[in-house]
C-alpha positions as CSV (number, residue, x, y, z in Angstrom):
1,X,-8.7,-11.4,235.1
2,X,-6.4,-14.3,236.1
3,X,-8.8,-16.5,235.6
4,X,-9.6,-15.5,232.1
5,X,-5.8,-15.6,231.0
6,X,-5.7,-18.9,232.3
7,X,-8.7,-20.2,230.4
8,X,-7.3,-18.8,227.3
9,X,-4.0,-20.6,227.8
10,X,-5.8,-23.8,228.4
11,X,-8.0,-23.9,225.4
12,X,-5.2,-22.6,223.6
13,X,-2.9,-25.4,224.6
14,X,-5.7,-27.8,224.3
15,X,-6.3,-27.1,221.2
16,X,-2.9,-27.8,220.0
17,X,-2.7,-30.9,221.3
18,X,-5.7,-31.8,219.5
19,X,-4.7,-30.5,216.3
20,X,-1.1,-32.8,216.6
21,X,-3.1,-35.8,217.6
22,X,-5.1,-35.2,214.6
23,X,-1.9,-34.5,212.5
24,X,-0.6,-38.5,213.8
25,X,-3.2,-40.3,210.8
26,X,-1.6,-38.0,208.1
27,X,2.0,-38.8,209.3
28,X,1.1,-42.6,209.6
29,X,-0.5,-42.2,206.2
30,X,1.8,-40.5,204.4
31,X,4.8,-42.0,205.9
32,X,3.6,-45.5,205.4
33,X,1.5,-45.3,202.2
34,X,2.3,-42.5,200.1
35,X,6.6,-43.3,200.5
36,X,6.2,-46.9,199.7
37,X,3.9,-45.8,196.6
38,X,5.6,-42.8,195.1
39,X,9.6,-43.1,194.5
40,X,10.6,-39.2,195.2
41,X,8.8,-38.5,198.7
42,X,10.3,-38.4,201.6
43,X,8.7,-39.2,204.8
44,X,7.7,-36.2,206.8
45,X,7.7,-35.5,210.5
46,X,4.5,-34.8,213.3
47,X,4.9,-30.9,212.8
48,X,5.1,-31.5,208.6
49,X,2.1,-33.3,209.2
50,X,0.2,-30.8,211.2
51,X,1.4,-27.8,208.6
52,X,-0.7,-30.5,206.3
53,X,-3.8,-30.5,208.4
54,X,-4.0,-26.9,209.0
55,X,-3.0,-26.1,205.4
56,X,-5.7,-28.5,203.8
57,X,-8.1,-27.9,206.8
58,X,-7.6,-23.9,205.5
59,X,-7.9,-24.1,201.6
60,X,-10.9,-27.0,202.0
61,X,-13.0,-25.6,205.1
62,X,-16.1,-27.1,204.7
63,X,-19.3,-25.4,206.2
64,X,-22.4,-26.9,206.8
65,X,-25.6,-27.1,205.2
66,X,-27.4,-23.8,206.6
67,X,-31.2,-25.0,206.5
């Protein structure tokens, strides 16, 4: 039983981790691209960025081609 709580917690906590390491490119990219190219945005923070990911990542799932 222990043992299966604490794989939980570890793929759960790996799995954030992954998902804000995968939120860093849209905060690069959206801090230093998009603010320099549009007057009124303001540059957004790691956990803005992640919201992003998991929003777009949400509303554009994309599921592959079932052969």
């Amino acid at each position: 039983m222990f043992k299966a709580i604490k794989l939980i917690f570890t793929s759960l906590l790996a799995a954030a981790m992954v998902g804000l390491v995968m939120a860093w490119p849209t905060t690069f990219l959206w801090n230093f691209c998009l603010v320099d190219a549009i007057t009124f945005v303001r540059p957004i923070g790691l956990w803005q960025a992640w919201g992003i990911t998991v929003l777009i990542n949400l509303l554009f799932r994309i599921e592959p081609a079932k052969s």
